[in-house]
C-alpha positions as CSV (number, residue, x, y, z in Angstrom):
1,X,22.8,63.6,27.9
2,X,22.5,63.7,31.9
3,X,23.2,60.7,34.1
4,X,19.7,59.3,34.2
5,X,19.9,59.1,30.4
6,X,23.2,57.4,30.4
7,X,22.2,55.2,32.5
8,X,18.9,54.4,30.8
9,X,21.5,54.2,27.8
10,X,23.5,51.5,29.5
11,X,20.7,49.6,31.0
12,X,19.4,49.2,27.3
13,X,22.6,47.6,25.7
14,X,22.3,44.0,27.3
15,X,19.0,43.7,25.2
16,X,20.8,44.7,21.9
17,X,22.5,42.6,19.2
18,X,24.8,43.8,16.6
19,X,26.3,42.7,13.5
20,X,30.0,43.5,13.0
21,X,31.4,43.4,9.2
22,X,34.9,43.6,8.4
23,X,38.3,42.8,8.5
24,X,39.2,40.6,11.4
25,X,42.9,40.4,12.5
26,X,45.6,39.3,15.1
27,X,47.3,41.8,17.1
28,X,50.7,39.9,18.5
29,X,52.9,42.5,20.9
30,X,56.4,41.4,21.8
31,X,57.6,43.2,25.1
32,X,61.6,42.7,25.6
33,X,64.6,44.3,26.4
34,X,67.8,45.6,24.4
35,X,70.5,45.6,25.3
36,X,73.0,44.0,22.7
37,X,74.4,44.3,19.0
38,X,73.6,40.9,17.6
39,X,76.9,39.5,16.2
40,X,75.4,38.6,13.1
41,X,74.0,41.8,11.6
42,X,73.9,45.2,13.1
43,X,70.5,44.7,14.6
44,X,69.1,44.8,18.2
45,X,68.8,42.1,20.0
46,X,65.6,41.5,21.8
47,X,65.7,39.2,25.0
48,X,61.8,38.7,25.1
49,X,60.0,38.8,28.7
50,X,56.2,38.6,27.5
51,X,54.0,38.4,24.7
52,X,50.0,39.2,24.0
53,X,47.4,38.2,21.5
54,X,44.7,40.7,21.0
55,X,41.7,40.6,18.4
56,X,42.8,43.4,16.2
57,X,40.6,45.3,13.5
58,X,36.9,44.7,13.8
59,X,37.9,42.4,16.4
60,X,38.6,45.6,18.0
61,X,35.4,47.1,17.7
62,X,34.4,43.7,18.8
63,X,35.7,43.7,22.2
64,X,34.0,47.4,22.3
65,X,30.8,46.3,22.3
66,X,31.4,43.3,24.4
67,X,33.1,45.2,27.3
68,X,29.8,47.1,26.9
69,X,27.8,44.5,27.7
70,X,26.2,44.0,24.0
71,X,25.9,41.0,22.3
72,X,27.6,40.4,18.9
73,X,27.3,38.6,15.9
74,X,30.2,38.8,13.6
75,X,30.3,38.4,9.4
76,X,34.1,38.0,7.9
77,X,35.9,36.0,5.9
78,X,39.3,34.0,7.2
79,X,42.1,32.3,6.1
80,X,41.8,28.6,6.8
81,X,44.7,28.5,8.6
82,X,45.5,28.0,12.6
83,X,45.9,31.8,12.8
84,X,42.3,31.7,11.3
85,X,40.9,28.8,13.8
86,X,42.5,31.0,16.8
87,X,40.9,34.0,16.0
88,X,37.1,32.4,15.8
89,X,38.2,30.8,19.0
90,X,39.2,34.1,20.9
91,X,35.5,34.9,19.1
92,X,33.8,32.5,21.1
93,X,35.2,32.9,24.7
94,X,33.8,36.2,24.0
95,X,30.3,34.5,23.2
96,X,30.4,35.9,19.9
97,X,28.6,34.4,17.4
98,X,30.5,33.4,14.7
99,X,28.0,31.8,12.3
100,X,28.6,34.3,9.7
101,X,32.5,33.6,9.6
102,X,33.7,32.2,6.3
103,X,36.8,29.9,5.9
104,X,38.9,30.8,3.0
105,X,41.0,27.9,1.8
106,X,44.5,29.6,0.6
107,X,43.8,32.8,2.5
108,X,46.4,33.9,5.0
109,X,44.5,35.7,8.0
110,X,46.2,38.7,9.1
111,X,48.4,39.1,11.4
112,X,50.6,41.9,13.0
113,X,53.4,41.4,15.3
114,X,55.1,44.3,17.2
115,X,58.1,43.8,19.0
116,X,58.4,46.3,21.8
117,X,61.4,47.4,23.9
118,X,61.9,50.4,26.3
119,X,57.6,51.1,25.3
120,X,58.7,51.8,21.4
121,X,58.4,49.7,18.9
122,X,61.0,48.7,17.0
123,X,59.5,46.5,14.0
124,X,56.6,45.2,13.0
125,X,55.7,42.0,11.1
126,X,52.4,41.5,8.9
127,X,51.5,38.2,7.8
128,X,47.9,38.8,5.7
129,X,46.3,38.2,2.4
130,X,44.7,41.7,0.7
131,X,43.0,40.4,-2.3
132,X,39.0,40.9,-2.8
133,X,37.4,37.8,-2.0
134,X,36.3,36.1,-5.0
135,X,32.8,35.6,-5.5
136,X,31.8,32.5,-4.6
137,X,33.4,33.9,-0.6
138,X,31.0,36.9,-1.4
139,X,28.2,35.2,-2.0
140,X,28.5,33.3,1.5
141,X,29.3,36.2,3.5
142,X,25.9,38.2,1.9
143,X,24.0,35.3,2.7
144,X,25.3,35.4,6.5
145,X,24.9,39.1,6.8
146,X,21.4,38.5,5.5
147,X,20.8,36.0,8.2
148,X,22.1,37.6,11.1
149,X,20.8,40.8,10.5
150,X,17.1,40.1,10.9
151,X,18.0,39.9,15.0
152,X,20.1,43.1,14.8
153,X,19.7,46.5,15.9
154,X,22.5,47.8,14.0
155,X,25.5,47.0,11.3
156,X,29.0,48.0,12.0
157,X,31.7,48.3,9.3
158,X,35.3,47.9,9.8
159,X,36.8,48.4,6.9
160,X,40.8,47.8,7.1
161,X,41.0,47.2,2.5
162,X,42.2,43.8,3.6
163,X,39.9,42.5,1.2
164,X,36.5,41.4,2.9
165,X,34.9,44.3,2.1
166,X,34.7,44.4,-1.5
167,X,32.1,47.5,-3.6
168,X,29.3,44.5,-4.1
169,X,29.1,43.4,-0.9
170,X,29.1,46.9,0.9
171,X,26.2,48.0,-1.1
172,X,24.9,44.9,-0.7
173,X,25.0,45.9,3.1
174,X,23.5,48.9,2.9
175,X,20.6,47.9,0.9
176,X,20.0,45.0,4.2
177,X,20.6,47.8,6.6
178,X,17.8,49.8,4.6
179,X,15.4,46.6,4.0
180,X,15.6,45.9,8.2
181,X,15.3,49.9,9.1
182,X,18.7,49.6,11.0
183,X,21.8,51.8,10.7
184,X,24.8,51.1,8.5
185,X,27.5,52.9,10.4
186,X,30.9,52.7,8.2
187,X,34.3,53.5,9.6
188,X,35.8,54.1,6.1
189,X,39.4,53.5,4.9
190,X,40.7,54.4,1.1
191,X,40.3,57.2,-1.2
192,X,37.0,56.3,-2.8
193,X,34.4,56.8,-0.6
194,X,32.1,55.6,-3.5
195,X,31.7,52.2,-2.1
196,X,29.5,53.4,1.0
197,X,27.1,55.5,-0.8
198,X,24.3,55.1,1.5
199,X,25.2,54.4,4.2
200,X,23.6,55.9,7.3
201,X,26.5,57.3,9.0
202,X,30.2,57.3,8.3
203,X,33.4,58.1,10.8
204,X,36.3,59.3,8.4
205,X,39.2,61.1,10.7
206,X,40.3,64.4,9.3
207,X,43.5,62.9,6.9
208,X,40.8,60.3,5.8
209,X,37.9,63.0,4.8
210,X,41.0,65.4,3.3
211,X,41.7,62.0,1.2
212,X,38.7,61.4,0.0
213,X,37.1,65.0,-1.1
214,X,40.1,66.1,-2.2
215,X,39.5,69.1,-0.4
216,X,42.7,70.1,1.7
217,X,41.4,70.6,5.5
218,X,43.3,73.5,6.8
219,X,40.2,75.6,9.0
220,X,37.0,75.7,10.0
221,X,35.6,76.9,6.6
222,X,37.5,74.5,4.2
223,X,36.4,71.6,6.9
224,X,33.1,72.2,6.6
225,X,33.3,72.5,2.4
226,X,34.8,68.7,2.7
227,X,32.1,67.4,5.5
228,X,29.0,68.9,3.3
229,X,30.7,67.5,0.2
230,X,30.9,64.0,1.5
231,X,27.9,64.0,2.7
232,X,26.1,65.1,-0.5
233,X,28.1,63.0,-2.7
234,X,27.6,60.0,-0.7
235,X,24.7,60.0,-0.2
236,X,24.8,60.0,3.6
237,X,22.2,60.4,6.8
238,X,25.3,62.2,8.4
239,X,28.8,62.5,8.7
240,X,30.7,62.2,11.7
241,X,34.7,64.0,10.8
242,X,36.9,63.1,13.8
243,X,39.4,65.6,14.6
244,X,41.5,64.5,17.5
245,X,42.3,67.3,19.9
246,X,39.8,69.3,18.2
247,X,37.2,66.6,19.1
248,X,34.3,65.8,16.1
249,X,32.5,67.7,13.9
250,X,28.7,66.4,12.4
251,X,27.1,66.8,9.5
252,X,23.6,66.4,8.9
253,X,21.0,65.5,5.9
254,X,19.3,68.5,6.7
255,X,22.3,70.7,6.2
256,X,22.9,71.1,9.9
257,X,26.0,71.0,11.4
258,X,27.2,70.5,14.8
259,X,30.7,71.0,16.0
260,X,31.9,68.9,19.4
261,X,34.7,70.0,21.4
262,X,37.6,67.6,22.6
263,X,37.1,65.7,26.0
264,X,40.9,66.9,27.0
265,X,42.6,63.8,28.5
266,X,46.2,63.0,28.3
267,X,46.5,61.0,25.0
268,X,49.0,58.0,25.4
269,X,47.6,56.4,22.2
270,X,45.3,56.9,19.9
271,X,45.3,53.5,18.4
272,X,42.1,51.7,18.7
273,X,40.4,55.2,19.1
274,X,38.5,55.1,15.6
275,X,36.8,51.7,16.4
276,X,35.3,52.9,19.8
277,X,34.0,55.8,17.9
278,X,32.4,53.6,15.4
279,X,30.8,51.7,18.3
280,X,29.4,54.0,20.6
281,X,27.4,56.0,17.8
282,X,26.5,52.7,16.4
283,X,25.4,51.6,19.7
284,X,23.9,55.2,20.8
285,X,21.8,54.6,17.1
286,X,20.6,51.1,17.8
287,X,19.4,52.0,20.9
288,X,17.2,55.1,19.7
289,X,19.7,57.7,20.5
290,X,19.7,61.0,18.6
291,X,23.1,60.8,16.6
292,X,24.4,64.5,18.0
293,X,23.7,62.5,21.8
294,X,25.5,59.0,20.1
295,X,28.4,61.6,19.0
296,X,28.8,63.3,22.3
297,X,29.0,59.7,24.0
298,X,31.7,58.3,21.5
299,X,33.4,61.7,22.5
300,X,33.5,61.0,25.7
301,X,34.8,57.3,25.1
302,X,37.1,57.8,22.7
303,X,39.1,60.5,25.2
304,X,39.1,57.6,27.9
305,X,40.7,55.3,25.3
306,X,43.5,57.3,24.1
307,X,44.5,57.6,27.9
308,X,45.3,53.9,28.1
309,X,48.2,52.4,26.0
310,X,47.4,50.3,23.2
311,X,44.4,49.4,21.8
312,X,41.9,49.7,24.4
313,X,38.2,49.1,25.6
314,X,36.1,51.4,27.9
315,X,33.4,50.3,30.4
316,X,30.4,52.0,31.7
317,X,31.7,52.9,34.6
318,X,34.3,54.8,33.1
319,X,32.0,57.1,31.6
320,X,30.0,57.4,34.1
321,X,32.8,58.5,36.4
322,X,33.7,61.1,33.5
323,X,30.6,62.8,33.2
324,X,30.5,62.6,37.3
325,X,33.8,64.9,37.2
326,X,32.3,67.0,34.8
327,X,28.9,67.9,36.7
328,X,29.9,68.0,39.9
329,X,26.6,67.8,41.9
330,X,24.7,65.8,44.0
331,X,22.2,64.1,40.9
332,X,25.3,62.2,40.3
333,X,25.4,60.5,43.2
334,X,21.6,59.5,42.9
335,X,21.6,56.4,40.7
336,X,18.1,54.1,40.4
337,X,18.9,50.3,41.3
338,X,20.3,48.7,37.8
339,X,22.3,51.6,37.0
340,X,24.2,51.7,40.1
341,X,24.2,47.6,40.4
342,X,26.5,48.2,36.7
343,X,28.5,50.8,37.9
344,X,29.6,48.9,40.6
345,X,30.0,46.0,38.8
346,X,32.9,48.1,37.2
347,X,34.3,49.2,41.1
348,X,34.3,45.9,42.2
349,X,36.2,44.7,39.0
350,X,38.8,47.5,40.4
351,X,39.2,45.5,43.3
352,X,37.2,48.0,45.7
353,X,35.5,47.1,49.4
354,X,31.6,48.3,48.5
355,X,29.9,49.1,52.0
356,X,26.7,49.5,52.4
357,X,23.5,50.7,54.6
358,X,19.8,51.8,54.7
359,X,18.1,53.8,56.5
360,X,15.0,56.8,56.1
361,X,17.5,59.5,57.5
362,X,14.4,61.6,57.9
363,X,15.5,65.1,59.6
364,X,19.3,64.6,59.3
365,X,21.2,65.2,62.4
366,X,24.9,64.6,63.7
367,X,24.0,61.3,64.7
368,X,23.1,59.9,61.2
369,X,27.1,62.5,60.1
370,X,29.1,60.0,62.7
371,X,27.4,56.8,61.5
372,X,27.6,57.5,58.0
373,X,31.8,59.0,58.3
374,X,32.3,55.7,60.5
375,X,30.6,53.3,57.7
376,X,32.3,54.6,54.7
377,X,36.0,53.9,56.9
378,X,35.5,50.6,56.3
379,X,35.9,50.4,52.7
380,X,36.6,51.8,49.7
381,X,33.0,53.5,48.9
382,X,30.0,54.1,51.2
383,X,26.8,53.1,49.3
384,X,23.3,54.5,50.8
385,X,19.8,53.1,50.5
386,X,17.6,55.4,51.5
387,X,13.5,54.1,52.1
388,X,11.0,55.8,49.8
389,X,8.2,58.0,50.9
390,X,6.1,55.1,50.6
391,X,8.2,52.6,52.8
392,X,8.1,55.2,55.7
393,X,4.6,55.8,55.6
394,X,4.1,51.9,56.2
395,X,6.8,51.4,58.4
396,X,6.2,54.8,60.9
397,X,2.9,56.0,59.6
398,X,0.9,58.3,57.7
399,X,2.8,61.7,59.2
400,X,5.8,60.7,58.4
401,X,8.6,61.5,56.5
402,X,8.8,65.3,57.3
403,X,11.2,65.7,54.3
404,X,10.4,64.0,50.8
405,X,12.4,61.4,49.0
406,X,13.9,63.5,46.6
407,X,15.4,66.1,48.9
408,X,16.0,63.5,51.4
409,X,18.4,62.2,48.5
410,X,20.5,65.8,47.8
411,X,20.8,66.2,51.5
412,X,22.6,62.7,51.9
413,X,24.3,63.2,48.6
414,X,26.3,66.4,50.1
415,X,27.8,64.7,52.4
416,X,31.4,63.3,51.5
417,X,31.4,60.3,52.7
418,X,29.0,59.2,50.8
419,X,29.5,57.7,47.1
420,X,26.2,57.1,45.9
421,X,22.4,57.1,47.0
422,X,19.5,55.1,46.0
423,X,15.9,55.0,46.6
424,X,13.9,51.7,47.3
425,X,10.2,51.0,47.4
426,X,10.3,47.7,49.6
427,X,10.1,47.4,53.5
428,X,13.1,45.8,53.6
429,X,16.5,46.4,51.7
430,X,16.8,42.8,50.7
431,X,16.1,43.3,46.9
432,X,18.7,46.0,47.2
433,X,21.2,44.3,48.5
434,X,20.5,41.4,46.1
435,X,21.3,43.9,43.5
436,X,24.1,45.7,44.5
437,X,26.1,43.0,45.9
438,X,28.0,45.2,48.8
439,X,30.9,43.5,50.5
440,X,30.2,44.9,53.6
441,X,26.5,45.6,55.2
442,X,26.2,48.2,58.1
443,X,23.7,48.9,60.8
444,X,23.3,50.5,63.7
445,X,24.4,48.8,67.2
446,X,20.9,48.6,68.5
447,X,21.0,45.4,66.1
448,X,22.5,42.7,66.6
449,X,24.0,40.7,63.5
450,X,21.6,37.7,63.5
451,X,18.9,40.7,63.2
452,X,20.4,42.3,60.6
453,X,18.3,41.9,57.1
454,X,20.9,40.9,54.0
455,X,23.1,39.5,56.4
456,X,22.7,35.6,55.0
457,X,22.8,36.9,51.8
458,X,26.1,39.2,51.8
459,X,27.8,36.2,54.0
460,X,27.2,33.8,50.8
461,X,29.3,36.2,48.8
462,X,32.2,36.3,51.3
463,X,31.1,39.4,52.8
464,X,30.5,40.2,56.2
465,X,28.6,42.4,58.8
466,X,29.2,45.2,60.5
467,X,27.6,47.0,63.7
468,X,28.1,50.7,65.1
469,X,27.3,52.6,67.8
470,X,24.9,55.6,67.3
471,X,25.7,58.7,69.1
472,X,23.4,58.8,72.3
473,X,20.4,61.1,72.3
474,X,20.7,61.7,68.9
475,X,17.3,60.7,67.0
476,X,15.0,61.9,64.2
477,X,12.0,61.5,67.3
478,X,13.8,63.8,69.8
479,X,14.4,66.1,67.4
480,X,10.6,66.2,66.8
481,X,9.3,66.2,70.3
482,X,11.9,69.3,70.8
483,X,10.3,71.0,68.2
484,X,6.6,70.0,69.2
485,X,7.7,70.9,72.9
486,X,9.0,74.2,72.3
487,X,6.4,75.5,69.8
488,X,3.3,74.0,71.0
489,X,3.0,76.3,74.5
């Protein structure tokens, strides 16, 4: 997939809803310090300086797709219980909806502390109920997946054999998924796979699919004998066999199969890894994504994820910066208008200055160098809109530009100091700007501020204006009348 795609990709996801089915849990971390005996017992004694509350399970994959930018719906069943109450409350800060939750009365809903000190963990404490739901639960949870999925693009299943996903109900799921024509993707846990015959794709890891074939994974041949026999016996569209360093290998209805190298990060922990997975091919399938191209993004995501400690999310802009340091060329400094307006969504989340200016930089010369070096001082990154062919032709007439958009657009993108380029149609970049959102707007010093288009509008945000000198002489018309001078006698 090249930029444009991904960005196509991302620009899709805000009009996509999906239904996540699973176990739903509380992750509790204890941070501290040791540095006692206790008296009573020879156990450490913690002295306790912070403490978190995460959603944990499919709540994971849940804040996945949220940090995405997709919108969720969510099918589980809970204790009735405040742990229970909290959790669809975290739910709905995340504008979740949480129609299809069901209350159990005397179900505990899970949760798992970890006390931390010196970054290792040095117990952990799980409060949970792991019974099947009993049937009348089941029957309420079908009839919510039923409900929810007729808006969905898509059906995620966490399955973490806490009990919520029980055989009935996950064929039951399947047979939805197949009545809508949306993917059942299935990150699988156990060592019956039978349950998810059907399903459209399924995510084991490599100990997982070893497990479950009953095939012992030690190369490439006896890997491939336990992907093809899963995927037969199951039933399945595809298989998608993590295999951490070793990155993922696909298996296909067809008998094709497709093996993905490793995006090589420095892994701090791989916890949380599995459920981003599970959502970037679920996602890359709902929004009409080959599932080699949905496997290759998850790739990419999941090697961003096991770089950050604990459970983790990953935003756009995070891939997008990957794939940037992996093609190092000017297209990936080109962005059209939404895609750019998310990835800087994710800069300015950073805490980054944005500056910005426009301009046809037809016939590039050192004057346009010293402007453009001087703007992108000012801040963190130097954003360029450049005018169209169109918006020259009616601003400077029909002879003009000399040099089309598109090359117009490598040229600029060559240059260091600037971070990224995009085209506009308008006369005026105020649409742009409106977009984008830039912290600080730049002209030339032939303006003067109240002149300046945008500058009302970046001022609202807290912005602010600035104005530089151009270097004297230099202009895309004397460099034409030089040429027209020396050529024409």
């Amino acid at each position: 997939m090249d930029r444009f795609e991904l960005e196509r990709f991302f620009a899709k996801l805000a009009d996509l809803r999906v239904l996540v089915v699973g176990d739903l849990m509380l992750d509790e971390y204890i941070w501290g310090k040791v540095e006692r005996i206790s008296p009573e017992a020879p156990v450490q004694v913690v002295e306790v300086s912070r403490d978190d509350l995460r959603l944990g399970g499919a709540g994971n994959v849940i804040n996945n797709l949220v940090a995405l930018g997709v919108r969720v719906s969510v099918a589980s069943v809970l204790g009735d219980d405040s742990d229970g109450h909290l959790l669809r409350q975290q739910l709905e800060r995340l504008r979740v909806d949480t129609a299809g939750m069901v209350l159990a009365s005397g179900r505990t809903t899970s949760r798992k502390t970890r006390v931390l000190a010196s970054n290792q963990q040095i117990v952990r404490i799980d409060r949970e109920s792991r019974t099947v739901i009993n049937a009348s639960e089941e029957t309420q949870l079908l009839a919510a997946v039923r409900r929810s999925a007729s808006g969905c693009q898509a059906i995620l299943v966490s399955d973490y054999l806490k009990g919520v996903l029980s055989e009935t109900l996950l064929q039951a799921l399947v047979a939805v998924g197949r009545d809508h024509g949306i993917p059942v993707v299935v990150d699988p846990k156990g060592d019956d796979y039978r349950k998810y015959r059907g399903a459209s794709v399924l995510t084991p890891n490599r100990k997982e699919a070893q497990v479950a074939s009953g095939i012992a994974i030690v190369d490439e041949a006896s890997l491939s004998r336990a992907g093809r026999a899963l995927r037969d016996e199951l039933d399945l569209d595809a298989l998608v066999l993590t295999r951490s360093e070793e990155g993922m290998s696909l298996f296909f209805r067809d008998g094709r199969e497709e093996h993905l190298p490793t995006e090589a990060r420095e892994v701090f922990d791989v916890s949380g890894a599995g459920d981003t997975v599970l959502s970037l091919i679920g996602l890359g399938l709902a929004a009409g994504l080959p599932l080699a191209e949905a496997a290759r993004l998850s790739n990419v995501a999941a090697g961003i994820v096991v770089g950050k400690v604990g459970t983790s999310t990953v935003a756009p802009g995070e891939i997008l910066e990957v794939v940037a340091r992996q093609h190092r060329d000017t297209d990936l400094k080109i962005h059209d208008r939404q895609g750019l307006a998310t990835l800087l969504t994710d800069r300015r989340a950073r805490g980054e200055t944005i500056v910005f200016t426009n301009g046809c930089f037809d016939l590039l010369h050192v004057g346009h160098v010293k402007y453009l070096q001087t703007a992108r001082r000012l801040g963190d990154l130097l954003v360029l809109g450049l005018n169209s062919d169109a918006s020259i032709r009616r601003l400077k007439g029909e002879k003009r530009p000399l040099i089309g958009q598109d090359e117009r657009a490598h040229i600029l993108a060559a240059l260091d100091c600037i971070d990224y380029v995009v085209i506009f149609d308008e006369d005026t970049p105020l649409e742009l700007i409106a977009a984008l959102k830039p912290d600080i707007l730049v002209k030339g010093g032939d303006y003067t501020p109240e002149g300046v288009v945008g500058k009302e509008l970046v001022e609202s945000w807290g912005g602010r204006v600035e104005l530089i000198q151009f270097v004297d002489g230099k202009s895309t018309s004397n460099i034409i009348e030089k040429i027209l001078e020396s050529y024409q006698g």
